[in-house]
N, C-alpha and C positions, 0 to 999 in steps of 0.2 A: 533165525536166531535161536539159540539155547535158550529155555525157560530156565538154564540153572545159572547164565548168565546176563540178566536185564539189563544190564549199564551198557551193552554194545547196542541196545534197544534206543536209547537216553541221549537227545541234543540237546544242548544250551546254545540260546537265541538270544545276543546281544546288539540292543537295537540303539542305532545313531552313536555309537560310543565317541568321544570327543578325543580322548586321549589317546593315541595308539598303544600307549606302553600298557595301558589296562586289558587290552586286546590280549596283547602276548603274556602279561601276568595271568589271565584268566586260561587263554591254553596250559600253562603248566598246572595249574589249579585240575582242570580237567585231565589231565595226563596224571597227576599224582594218583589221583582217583579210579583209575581207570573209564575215563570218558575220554570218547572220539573224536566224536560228531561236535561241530561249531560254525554256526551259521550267526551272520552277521547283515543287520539291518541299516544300510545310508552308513557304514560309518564315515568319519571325518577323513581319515587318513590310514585307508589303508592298500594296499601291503605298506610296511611303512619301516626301515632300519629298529627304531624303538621297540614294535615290538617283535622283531626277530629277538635287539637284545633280554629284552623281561621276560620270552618265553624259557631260554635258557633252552635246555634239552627236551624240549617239545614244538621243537621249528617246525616237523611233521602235523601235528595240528594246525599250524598255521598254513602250512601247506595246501591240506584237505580243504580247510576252510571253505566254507561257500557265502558268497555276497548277494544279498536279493535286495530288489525293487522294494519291500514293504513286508510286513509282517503276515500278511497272507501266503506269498511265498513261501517264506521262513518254516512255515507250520504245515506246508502243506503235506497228505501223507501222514499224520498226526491224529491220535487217535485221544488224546491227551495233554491237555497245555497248563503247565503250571506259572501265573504272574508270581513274581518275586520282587513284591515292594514294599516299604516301611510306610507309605503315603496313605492314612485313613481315606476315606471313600465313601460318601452318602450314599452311594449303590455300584455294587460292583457283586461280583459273583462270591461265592462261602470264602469265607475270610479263617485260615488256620496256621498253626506254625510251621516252622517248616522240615520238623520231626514228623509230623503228622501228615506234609504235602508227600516230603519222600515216603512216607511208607506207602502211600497213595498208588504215586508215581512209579513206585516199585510194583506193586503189584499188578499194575496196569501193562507196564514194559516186559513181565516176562510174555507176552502175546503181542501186543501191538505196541508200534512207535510213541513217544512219549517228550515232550519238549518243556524247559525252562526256558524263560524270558523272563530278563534283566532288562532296564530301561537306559537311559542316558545318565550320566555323572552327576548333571544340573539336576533335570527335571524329572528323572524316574521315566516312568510308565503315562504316557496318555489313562483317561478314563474308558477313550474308546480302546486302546489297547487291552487292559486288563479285560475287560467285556469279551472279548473275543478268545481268552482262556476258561477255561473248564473251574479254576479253583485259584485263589488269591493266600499267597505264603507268605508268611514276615520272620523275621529272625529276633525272638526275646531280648531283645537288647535293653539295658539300662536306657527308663524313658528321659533320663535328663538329656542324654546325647546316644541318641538309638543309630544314627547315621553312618554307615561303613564304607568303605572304599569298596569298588566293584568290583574290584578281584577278588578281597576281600571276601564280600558277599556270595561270588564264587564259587570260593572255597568251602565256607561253610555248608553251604547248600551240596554240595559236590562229595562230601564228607558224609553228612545226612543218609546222600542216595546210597555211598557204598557200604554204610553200616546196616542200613536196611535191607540191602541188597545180602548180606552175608549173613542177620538173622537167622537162627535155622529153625525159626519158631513160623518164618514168612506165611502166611497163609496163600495157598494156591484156590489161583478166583476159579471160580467158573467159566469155562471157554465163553465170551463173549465178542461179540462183534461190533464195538461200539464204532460207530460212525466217524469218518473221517473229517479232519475240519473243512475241507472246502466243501462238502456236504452238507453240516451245520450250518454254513457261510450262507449256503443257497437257499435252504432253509429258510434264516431268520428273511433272507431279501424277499423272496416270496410270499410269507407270514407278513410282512408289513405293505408288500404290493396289495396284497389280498385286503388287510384292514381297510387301507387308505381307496381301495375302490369301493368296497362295501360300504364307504361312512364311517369306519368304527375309528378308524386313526384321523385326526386333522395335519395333515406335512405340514403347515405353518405354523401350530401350536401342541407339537408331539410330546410335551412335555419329557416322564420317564418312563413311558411304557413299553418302549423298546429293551428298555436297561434291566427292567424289570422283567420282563418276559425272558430272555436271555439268561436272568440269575435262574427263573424256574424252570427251563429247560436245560438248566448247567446243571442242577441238582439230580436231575434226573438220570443224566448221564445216558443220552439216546444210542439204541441201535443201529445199524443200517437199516434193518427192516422196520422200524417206527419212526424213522425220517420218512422212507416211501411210505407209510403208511398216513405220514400228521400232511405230506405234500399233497397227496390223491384225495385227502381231505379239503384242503385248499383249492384243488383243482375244480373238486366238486362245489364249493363252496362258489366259486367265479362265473360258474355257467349254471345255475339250478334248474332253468325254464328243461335241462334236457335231465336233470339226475328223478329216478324214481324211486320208491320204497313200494315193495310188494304187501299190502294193507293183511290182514291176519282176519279179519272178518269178509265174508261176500267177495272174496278174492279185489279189494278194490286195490286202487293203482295210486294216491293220494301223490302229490307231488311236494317236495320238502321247499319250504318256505323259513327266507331267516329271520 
């Protein structure tokens, strides 16, 4: 992919969508913009006539379309995931608008793949959903009646990425290698395998320390190689009776205790 064109980088992942016609209003939302990619989580009804009609002349979005098992699929390949919800949140990952997520997401897509996620028409985004992206977007809306239609929403967002996208102020990142979500995915599983044998997590009373640890590994923004590095850590962590530290005094050998 072009660094001078990110938007062919950029999917929007709409997950459980209820209505079909929202499906096909939101492909031409992504076509007006120039976005391609649209993946679609459990929806209700689709392929479905409705939203062939609301696409209008982007039936080829609909087309491409892809439909996965769950939102891990969806993202998978994904270097980047932006939530897109109006839904406050006692913990969830950095919370910004959604001028500030696309510039984000911009800068990110001209190197590596980059995904929005949209929730259901009812209920939004799960808690655990939002957790499992990198950064949480809302759109400034009047707080009397902040609630938009999900094409709607779409669109906005969709608008966002390509005025960002055409900035010709964009700042170019530094080549990085940020880690893939099913990487991070294995990651937090392991980071919580590993508490919960050591003691440190209780599975019957986890309270929010997973959701927590999550926002401060979102902020971070890990690499591949400081995933293998935080996991080799863990590894070490699971078996110590065999890990050593070469001591700095009388050459000793001490063994690491946690």
């Amino acid at each position: 992919m072009s660094a001078a064109d990110p938007l062919k980088n950029i999917r929007v992942v709409l997950c459980e969508t209820a209505h079909p016609g929202n499906i096909g209003a939101a492909a031409r939302a992504l076509k007006t913009m120039g976005i391609a990619e649209l993946r679609l989580v459990r929806p209700k009804r689709f392929p479905d006539p409705q939203a062939q009609w609301l696409a209008s002349g982007a039936t080829d979005i609909l087309q491409r379309a892809r439909v996965c098992a769950d939102l891990d699929e969806a993202l998978e390949g994904t270097a980047f995931a932006v939530a897109c919800s109006a839904r406050e949140r006692e913990i969830a990952v950095e919370r910004v608008t959604a001028r500030e997520a696309a510039r984000r997401a911009v800068r990110i897509a001209r190197t590596q793949p980059v995904a929005l996620v949209f929730g259901n028409e009812t209920f939004g985004l799960t808690t655990a959903e939002v957790n499992q992206c990198r950064l949480l977007a809302t759109i400034p809306a009047d707080p009397k009646y902040p609630s938009l239609n999900l094409a709607a929403a779409v669109q906005v967002f969709c608008y966002e990425l390509r005025m960002a996208a055409r900035a010709s102020t964009a700042p170019r990142p530094r080549r990085r290698s940020l880690a893939a979500h099913e990487q991070v995915e294995s990651f937090y599983a392991h980071l919580e395998q590993t508490m919960v044998e050591r003691g440190f997590l209780n599975p019957e009373h986890p309270k929010k320390l997973m959701p927590r640890l999550r926002r401060l590994f979102a902020r971070a923004q890990l690499e591949t190689e400081e995933v293998n590095i935080l996991r080799g850590v863990l590894r070490a962590l699971g078996a110590p009776d065999r890990v050593r530290v070469r001591g700095r005094s009388k050459g000793k050998t001490p063994s690491i205790r946690s």
